[in-house]
C-alpha positions in Angstrom: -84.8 89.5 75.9 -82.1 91.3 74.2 -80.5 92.6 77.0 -80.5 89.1 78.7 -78.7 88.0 75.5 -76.3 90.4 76.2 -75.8 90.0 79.7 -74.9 86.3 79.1 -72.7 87.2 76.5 -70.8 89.3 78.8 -70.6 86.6 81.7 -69.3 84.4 79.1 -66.6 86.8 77.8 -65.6 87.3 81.4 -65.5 83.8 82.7 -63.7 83.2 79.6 -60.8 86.1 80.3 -58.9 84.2 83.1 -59.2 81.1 81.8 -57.0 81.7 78.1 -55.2 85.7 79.5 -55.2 85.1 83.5 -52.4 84.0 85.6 -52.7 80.2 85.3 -54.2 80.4 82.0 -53.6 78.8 78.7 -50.8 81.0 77.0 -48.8 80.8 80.3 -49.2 77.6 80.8 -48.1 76.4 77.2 -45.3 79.2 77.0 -44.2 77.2 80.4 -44.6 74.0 78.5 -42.2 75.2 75.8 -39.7 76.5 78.4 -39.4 73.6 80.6 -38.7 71.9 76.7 -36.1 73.6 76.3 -34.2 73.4 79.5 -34.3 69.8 79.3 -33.0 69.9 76.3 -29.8 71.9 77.8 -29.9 70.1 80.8 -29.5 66.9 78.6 -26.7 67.9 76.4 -24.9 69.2 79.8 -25.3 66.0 81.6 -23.5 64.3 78.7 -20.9 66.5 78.5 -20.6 66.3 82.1 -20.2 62.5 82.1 -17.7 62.8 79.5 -15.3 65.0 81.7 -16.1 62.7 84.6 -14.5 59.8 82.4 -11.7 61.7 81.4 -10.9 62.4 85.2 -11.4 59.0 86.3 -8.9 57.8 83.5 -6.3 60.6 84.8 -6.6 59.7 88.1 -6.4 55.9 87.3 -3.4 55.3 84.8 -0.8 57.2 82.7 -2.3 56.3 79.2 -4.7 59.1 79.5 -1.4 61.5 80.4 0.5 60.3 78.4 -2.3 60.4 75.0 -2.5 63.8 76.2 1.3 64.7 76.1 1.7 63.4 73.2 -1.0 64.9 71.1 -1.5 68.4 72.9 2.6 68.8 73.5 3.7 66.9 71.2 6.0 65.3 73.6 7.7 62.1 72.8 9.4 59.4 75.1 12.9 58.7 75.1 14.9 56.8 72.0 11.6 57.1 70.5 11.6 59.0 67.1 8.6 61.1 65.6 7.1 60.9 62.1 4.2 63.0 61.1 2.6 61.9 58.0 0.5 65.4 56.5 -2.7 64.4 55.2 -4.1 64.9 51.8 -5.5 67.9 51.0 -9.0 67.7 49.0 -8.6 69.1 45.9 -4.5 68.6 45.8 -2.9 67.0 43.3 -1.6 63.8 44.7 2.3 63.7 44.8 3.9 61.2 42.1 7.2 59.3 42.0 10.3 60.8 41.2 11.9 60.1 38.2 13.4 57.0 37.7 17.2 58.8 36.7 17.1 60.4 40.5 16.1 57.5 42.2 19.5 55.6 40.9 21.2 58.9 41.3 20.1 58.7 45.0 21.0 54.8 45.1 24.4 55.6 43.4 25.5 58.1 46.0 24.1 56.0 49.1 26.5 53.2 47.8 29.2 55.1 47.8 29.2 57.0 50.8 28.5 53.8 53.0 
């Protein structure tokens, strides 16, 4: 009887083998699983980029505004008899810049006055 405990024992451990360690088993099939996960996940965040440089193509094919946003910001180009102010922004942490004393103001009103 013992040996046909152990004959069964063995079937078992061999049937088992290619089921959970064989070529279509388990492991394989899960690591797959977790692969194919993560290639949609890229595939996702590429299709979304890639319909955000098919916009941006469409608008420079279509119109100037998309040309011209990009001159301006990238260049820094402006168009003519227009003139350019750049405001910085605050800085975290900076202390924020206060009014000049009143004594140069008027100094500085004084002096326009007189040279106009």
């Amino acid at each position: 009887m013992r040996w046909l405990t152990l004959a069964l024992i063995a079937l078992v451990v061999l049937l088992q083998y290619p089921l959970w360690l064989g070529k279509g088993g388990w492991l394989r099939v899960w690591d797959y699983d977790h692969q194919l996960a993560q290639q949609k996940e890229a595939n996702r965040k590429l299709e979304t980029r890639n319909s955000g440089l098919d916009a941006e193509v469409r608008d420079l094919k279509q119109g100037y505004e998309a040309i011209e946003e990009r001159a301006r910001f990238e260049l820094g180009m402006i168009k003519q008899d227009e003139v350019f102010v750049q405001i910085p922004e605050q800085v975290p942490g900076a202390k924020p810049r206060t009014k000049p004393p009143a004594a140069s103001v008027e100094a500085a009103k004084k002096s326009d006055k007189s040279g106009n």
